[in-house]
Residue, then its C-alpha position, 0 to 999 in steps of 0.5 A: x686679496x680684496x674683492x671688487x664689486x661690479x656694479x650694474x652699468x645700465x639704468x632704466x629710463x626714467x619717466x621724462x626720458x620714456x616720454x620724450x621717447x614715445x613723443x619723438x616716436x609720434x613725431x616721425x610716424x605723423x611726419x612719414x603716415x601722409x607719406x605712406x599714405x600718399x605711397x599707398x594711393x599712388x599704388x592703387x591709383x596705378x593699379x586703377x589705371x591699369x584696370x581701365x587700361x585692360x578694360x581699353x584692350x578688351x574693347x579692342x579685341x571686341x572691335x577685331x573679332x565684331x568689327x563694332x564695338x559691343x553696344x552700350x546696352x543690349x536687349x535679347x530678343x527673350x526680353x525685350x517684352x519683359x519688366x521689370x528685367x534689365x538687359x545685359x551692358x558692355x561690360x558683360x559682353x567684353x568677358x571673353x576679351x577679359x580672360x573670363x570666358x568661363x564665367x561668361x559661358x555660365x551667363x544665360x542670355x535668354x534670362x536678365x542680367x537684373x531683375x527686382x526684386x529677386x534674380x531669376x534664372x538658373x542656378x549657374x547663372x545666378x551663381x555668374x552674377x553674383x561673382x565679384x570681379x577685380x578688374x570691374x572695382x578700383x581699390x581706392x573706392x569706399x564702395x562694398x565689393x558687392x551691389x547692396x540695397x540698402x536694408x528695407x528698400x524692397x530689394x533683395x537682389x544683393x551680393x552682385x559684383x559691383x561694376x565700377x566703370x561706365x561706358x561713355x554714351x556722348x555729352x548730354x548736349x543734344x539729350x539722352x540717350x544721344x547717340x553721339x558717344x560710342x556706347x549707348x543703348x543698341x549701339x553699332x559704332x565702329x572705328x569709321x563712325x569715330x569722325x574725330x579720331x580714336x585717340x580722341x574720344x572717350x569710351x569708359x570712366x571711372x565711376x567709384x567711390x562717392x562725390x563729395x558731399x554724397x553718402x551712403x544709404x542706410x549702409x548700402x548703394x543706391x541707384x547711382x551706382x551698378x554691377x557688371x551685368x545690369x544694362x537698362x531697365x525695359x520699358x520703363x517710360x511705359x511703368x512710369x513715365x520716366x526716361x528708360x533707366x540706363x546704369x551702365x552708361x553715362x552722358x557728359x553732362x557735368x565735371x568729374x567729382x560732381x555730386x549729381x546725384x541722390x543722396x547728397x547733403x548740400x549740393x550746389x547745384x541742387x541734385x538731378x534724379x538722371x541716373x545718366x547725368x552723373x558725373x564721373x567720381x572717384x577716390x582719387x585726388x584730382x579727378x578720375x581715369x579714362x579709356x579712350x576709344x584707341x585703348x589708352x588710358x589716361x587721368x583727367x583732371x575735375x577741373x578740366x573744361x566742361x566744353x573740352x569733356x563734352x567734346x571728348x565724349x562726342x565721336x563726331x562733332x568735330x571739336x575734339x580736343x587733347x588739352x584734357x589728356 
């Protein structure tokens, strides 16, 4: 009987038909990337939103048990003689309304939110003020989970929870601090002393990540951005002439993603140094999110008109507008 040999059916690819492969192969990763890209962004964009959204209600629950909203900035009494000690912002004051009542009852009041060069108080409060909160940072942000000077600034109060979002304290229309928004320095605004409507005014924006044409210093943060427990700087018109530098508050003052403000390489128009003028920024393609004082959350576009944003940062100039929502 005569044997039959099997031969091997399979054959290697040759090195044409391995390329091709690999080429098809990067063909449709470069064809579906921008699409998980655009996936992923859409996911965090949602989980920002919803972040103002809590920020929105908190604010809410504040107003219910205070009957006003908590001030923009806030001075103890213990420090109003102090410098260069920094008063506590809304954002500390809303905690308890955040869920984080534990982390409140650990922030000592008498002593400051921020002072330079060297945090001050004891242990459990600096331990508070260095927590990192997820609600206070978008995820689209660029920016260090953590307040960090840059190295050789003469600062060493680093590794503090970066606060992503600014109170809204009025356009700039009339001059800071305005009054004419809701949170500002010492503010007492309640729901009657919002003449336009609730649903109409602004009270937080989204402050993340970096404007174009703006950078990094060194590797770290610079002064146009905060944490969660640094209101204003005390005093300091008095130290050195300058208007009190308030860094948890913004003024309308210019469209979102507009780069005003130090460092910036070939900004147009020439950068100002009012920490309160800056703009509203954001990773986000488009423009950046919002909280309105009746706790709805929304997107506003950069390229909303600047009259319309100034007037919905304004509580009561009666020229409220809902073009831009």
């Amino acid at each position: 009987m005569k044997l039959i040999r099997k031969t091997n059916q399979f054959r290697a690819f040759t090195l044409v038909e391995l390329l091709v492969v690999i080429a098809i192969i990067g063909v449709l990763v470069a064809l579906l990337l921008p699409a998980i890209q655009a996936a992923r962004e859409s996911a965090r964009r949602s989980t920002c939103l919803n972040h103002v959204k809590q920020m929105g209600l908190g604010l809410q629950n504040y107003v219910s048990t205070n009957q006003v909203f908590p001030p923009g900035t806030w001075d103890p009494p213990e420090l109003e003689i102090a410098f260069p000690f920094s008063g506590y912002p809304w954002a500390t004051l809303i905690l308890p309304y955040l869920e984080q009542s534990n982390l409140y009852t650990l922030v000592d009041v008498s002593e400051p939110g921020y002072s330079w060069p060297t945090l001050r108080g004891p242990p459990d409060h600096i331990f508070a003020l260095k927590q990192e909160l997820q609600i206070y940072r978008c995820p689209s942000s660029g920016h260090s989970s953590i307040y960090n000077y840059a190295p050789g600034s003469g600062y060493d109060s680093n590794e503090i929870g970066i606060l992503e979002y600014v109170g809204i304290a009025g356009s700039d229309r009339i001059g800071f601090p305005s009054g004419e928004g809701i949170l500002y320095q010492d503010s007492k605004t309640g729901f009657n002393d919002i003449e336009d409507g609730s649903s109409h005014t602004l009270i937080v924006g989204e402050y993340s990540d970096l404007a174009p044409g703006q950078q990094f210093d060194d590797g770290g943060l610079q002064d146009n951005d905060t944490v969660w427990n640094m209101g204003h700087f005390f005093k300091e018109k008095i130290h050195n002439g300058s208007d009190t530098a308030t860094y948890s508050v913004r003024t309308v003052a210019h469209l979102p993603n507009t780069a005003w403000y130090w460092p910036c390489v070939g900004c147009r128009p020439p950068l100002g140094n009012t920490t309160t003028r800056a703009a509203l920024k954001s990773a986000h393609p488009g423009g950046v999110h919002v909280t309105m004082a009746d706790g709805s959350a929304h997107f506003i576009s950069e390229t909303i008109d600047l009259t319309i944003f100034q007037n919905m940062a304004d509580r009561a100039d009666g020229g409220f507008a809902t073009d831009g929502l």
